[in-house]
N, C-alpha and C positions, 0 to 999 in steps of 0.2 A: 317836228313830230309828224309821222304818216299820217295822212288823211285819208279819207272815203269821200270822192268827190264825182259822183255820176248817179242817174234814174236807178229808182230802184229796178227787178230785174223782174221778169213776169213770176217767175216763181216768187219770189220775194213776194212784190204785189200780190200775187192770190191770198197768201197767211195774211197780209194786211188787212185787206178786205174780209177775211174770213175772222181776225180778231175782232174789226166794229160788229158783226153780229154781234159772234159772242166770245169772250175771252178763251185765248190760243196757248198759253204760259205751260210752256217745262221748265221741271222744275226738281234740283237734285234733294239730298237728305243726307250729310255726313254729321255720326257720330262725334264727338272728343270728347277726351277722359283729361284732366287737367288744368292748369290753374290758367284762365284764358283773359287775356285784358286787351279790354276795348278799343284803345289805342294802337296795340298792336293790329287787333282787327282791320281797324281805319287804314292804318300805314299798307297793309296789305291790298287792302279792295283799292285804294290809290293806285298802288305799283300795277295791282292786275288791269286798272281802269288805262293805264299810257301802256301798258303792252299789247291791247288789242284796237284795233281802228276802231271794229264796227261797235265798240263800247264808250266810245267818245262822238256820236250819234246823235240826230235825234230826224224825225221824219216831216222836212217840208211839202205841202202840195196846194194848186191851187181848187181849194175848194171842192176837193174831194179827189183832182184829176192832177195826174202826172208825177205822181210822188217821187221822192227825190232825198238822200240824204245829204243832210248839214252838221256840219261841228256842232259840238254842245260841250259847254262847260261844267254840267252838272256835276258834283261825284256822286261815286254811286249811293243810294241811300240804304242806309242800313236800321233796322227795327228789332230790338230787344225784348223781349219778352221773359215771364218768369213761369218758368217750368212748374205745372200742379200738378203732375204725375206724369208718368212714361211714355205715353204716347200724345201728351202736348201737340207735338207737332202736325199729330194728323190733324187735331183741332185746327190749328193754325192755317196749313191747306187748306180744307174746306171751309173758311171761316174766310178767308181773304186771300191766298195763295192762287185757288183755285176763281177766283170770284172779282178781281180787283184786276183791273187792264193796268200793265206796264204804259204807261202812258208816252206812245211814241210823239205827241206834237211839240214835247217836253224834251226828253229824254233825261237821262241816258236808257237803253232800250234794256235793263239789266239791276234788280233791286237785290237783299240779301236779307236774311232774317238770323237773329243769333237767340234761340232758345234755353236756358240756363234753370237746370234741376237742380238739385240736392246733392251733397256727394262731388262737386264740381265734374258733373255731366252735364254738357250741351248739346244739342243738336243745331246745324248750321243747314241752312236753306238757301241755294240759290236759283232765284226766279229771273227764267229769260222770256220773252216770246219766242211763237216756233219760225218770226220773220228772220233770226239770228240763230235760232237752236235745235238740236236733234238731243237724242238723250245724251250721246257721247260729247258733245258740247257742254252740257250742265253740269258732267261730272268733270270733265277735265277741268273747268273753269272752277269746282270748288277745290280741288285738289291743288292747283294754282295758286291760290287765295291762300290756302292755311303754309305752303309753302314759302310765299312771300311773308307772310305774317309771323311765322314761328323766327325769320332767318335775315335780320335787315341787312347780310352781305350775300341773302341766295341773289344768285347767278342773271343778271338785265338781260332783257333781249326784248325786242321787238316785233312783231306777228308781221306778216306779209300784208300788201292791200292786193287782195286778189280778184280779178275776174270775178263774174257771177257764176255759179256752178254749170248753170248753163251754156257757160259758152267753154269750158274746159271739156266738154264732151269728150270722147275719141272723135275719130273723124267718122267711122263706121254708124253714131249716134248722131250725124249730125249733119244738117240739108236734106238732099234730096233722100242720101242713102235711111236716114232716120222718118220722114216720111212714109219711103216703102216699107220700112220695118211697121210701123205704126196702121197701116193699112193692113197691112198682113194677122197681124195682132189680133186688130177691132173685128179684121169678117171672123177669126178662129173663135174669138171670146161670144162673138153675137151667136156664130154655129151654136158652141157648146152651150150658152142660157138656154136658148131653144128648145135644144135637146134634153136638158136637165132640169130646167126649170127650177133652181135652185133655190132653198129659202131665205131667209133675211130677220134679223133680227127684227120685232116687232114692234112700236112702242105700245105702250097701256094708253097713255094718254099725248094726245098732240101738241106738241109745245113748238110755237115760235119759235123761229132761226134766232132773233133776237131776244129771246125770253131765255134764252137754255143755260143751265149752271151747272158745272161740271161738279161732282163728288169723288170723293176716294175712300176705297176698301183697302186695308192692307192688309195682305199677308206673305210669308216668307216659309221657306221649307230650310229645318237643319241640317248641318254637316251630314250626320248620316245620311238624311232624305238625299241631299243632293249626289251623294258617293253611290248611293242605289240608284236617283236618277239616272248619271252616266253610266254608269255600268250595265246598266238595262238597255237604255236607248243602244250601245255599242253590239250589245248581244242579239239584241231586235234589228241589227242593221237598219237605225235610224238615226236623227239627232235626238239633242236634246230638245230643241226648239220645235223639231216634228212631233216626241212625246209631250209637250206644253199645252202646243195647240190642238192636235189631238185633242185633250181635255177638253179646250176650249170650246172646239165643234160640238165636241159629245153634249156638254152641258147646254149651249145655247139651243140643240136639236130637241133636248127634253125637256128645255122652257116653253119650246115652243107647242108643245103638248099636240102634236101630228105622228102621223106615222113617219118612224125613221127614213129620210132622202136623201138627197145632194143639198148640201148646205153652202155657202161661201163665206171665206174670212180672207180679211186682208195682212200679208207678213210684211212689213214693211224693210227695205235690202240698204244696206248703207254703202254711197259705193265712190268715196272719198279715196280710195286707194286704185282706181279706173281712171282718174280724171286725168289730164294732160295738162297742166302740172298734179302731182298727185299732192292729196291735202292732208296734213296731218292729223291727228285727232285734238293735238291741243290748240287746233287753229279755230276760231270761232265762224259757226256757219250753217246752214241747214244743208245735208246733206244723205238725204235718205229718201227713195220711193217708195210708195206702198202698190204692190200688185196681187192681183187677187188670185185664190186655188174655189177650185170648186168638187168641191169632195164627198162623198157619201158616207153618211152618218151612221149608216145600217153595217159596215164594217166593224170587225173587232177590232181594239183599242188599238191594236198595232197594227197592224193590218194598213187602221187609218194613218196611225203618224208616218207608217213607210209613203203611203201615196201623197202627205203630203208634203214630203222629205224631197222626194220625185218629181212631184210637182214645180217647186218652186226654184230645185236647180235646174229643173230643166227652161223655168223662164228666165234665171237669170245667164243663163248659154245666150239664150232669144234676145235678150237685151231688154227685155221688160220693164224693167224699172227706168232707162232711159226713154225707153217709148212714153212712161207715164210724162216726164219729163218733157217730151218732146210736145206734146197733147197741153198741157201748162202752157208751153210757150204762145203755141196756138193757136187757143180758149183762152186762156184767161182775161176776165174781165176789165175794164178800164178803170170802170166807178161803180160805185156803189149800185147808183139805178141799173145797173147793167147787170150786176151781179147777183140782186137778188131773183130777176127769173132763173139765170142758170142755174142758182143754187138749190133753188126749190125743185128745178128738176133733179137735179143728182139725189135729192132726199127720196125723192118720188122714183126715182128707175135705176140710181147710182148702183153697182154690182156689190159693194162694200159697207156696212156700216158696223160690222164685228171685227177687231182687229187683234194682233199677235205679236206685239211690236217687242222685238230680242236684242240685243244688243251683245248678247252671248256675257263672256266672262270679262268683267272690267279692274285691270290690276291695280287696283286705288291700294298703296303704301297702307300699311298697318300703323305705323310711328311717323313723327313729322316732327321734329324739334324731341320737346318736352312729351309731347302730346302722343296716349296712346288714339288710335284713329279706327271708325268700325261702320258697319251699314250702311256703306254707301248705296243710295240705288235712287233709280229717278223715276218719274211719273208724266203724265202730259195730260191737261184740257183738251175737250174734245171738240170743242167748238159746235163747227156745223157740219163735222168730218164723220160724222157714227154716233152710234147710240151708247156702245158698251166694247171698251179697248181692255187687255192686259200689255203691260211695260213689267219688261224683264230684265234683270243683271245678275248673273254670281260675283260678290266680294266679299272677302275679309272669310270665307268658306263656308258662305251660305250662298244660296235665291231667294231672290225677293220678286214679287208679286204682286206688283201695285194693280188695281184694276180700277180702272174712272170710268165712271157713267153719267149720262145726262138725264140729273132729277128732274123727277115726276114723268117722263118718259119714260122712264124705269124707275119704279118707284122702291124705295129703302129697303122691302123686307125682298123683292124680286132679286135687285142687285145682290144682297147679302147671299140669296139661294144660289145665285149662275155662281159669283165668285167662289161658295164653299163646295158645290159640286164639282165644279174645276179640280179642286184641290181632292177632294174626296176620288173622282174620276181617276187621276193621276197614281194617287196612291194605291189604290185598289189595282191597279193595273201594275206598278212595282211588287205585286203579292202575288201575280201569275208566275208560273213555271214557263225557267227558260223557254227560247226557240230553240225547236227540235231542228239541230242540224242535218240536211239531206246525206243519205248514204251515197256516196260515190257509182256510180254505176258500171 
């Protein structure tokens, strides 16, 4: 059986260090409708446990320095729970989901949750840290699961032992050539603060790197809402993910109760299909930069989601997202002592702590054996990375709209107002009259 036999990788290392603050965990949410037994369960999360390396895990170091992965025999652990009404499981998130470290000196780096309503409705939770996972990791990895599980002759195969993402760069991302990009970046990005002076989500109250608990709001827009979404966004000559954040902006600008300016959010770019070997999505791995747009709030609603549409293809032409990557390898800290001045400074000056993290449309199967299949979508702790994120996916012919905050920093009825202005933001803007197409001249 493949192993994982080398240091972990400076990105790696950063989530590390970033979960002992405070806990790092994405974490998916699939549906099923049918008759589900626990054995089966088992035999599955087994199969999916020998088909990925970095799932047979666990994180050796000396006393704090030079982390390193080792085998672990563990399987994965799985917790049951008895559904008391429909949304069970956001309790469960915030309850321990969101609150409870995957314990890497242990491992496996990878737990599972089996929620069971009434009706034989479950909902199924899988919880990774973000030192193994992006959102498209936690769903492929549940959709994995129920397929081994439904199928004790679905199809064996084994996951790659890959490189660290970091060193699959292009070559254009990497040495000296990724350096000058990085330089280039930092004076453009330092010009533009300067110039803009852009705001930042605020917190209410100061909380410790190491005291922060991450929460979750959910919400989702229906079929319709979404067939209005795109259709809008395509008419506005934007995305969708530009009319999202959009919202996003809008709303954090009006929490923040100033006159409307230049605001900053971070989009974070998934770029598993750039790599040199390219990595596929059911492969286990972090893979995704966050880089920042700096946009003004005083725009109308589309207007905004056009420049921020604009924006962010034009950094990911730049390579941006690798440069973020490049800056990781860098910086990132060693040990702990070391980590927390830097950390405190990114809290204090960092360009980011509002995020827009999209994943776009993720084609998670409707049916799986017996089982009809629904609401796939994932969420992530925020750690010591922001104050206030949206995590987005359309499946099964909705969006969903997880948004985590870090309590009492943002405190219950605050968060509840960004998250439902988001939504309200969004919708109200699907109620304008098309764009007026220019007359040809």
């Amino acid at each position: 059986m493949t192993q994982v036999n080398r240091p972990l990788s400076a990105v790696e290392r950063w989530y590390w260090l970033c979960d002992q603050f405070s806990v790092l965990n994405v974490i998916s949410r699939v549906r099923v409708r049918g008759d589900v037994e626990l054995d089966d369960l088992r035999r599955g999360l087994d199969e999916l446990q020998a088909r990925h390396p970095l799932l047979r895990v666990r994180i050796e170091h000396d006393n704090g320095l030079n982390p390193r992965w080792s085998p672990c025999e563990q399987p994965i652990p799985l917790r049951t729970v008895r559904g008391e009404h429909d949304e069970q499981w956001v309790d469960e998130v915030n309850a321990r989901e969101l609150v409870e470290r995957v314990d890497p000196n242990n491992g496996p780096l990878i737990r599972a949750v089996l929620v069971s309503g009434a009706n034989n409705v479950h909902d199924l939770l899988v919880v990774v840290p973000h030192i193994i996972a992006d959102g498209t990791t936690v769903l492929s990895l549940s959709e994995q699961w129920l397929v081994l599980a439904a199928d004790p002759q679905a199809p064996r195969w084994t996951a790659r032992v890959l490189a660290p993402a970091e060193d699959l760069r292009p070559a254009q991302y990497a040495g000296e050539p990724a350096e000058q990009s990085l330089a280039v970046q930092t004076a453009s990005d330092q010009a533009l603060m300067a110039r803009c002076r852009p705001g930042r989500v605020e917190p209410s109250f100061a909380v410790a790197l190491d005291a922060r608990r991450t929460r979750l709001l959910h919400r989702e827009l229906d079929e319709q809402q979404l067939e209005a979404l795109m259709r809008a966004s395509r008419v506005q000559d934007t995305t969708v993910h530009g009319a999202l954040t959009a919202a996003l902006v809008l709303a954090a600008a009006r929490d923040a109760d100033a006159q409307p300016g230049f605001f900053t959010v971070g989009s974070p770019i998934d770029f598993r299909s750039e790599l040199q070997p390219a990595v596929r999505n059911d492969e286990v791995g972090t893979y995704v930069a966050t880089v920042p747009s700096v946009v003004d709030a005083a725009l109308p609603f589309w207007d905004l989601a056009r420049a921020l549409t604009t924006d962010l293809k034009q950094r990911k032409q730049k390579g941006h997202h690798f440069n973020l990557v490049t800056l990781v390898v860098a910086a990132a800290p060693l040990s702990m002592e070391l980590a927390r001045p830097f950390m405190a400074f990114m809290e204090a000056e960092g360009p980011i702590n509002l995020c827009s993290s999209n994943i776009g449309r993720y084609p998670f199967v409707d049916r799986i054996g017996n089982w009809e299949v629904s609401q796939a979508q994932f969420l992530t702790g925020i750690s010591v990375n922001g104050y206030f994120v949206a995590t987005i996916n359309s499946s099964h012919g909705r969006l969903f709209w997880n948004f985590t905050y870090i309590d009492e920093a943002i405190p219950a009825n605050r968060a509840q107002r960004l998250a439902d202005e988001c939504v309200r933001e969004l919708l109200c803007a699907l109620d304008q009259p098309p764009r007026p197409v220019p007359e040809e001249q």
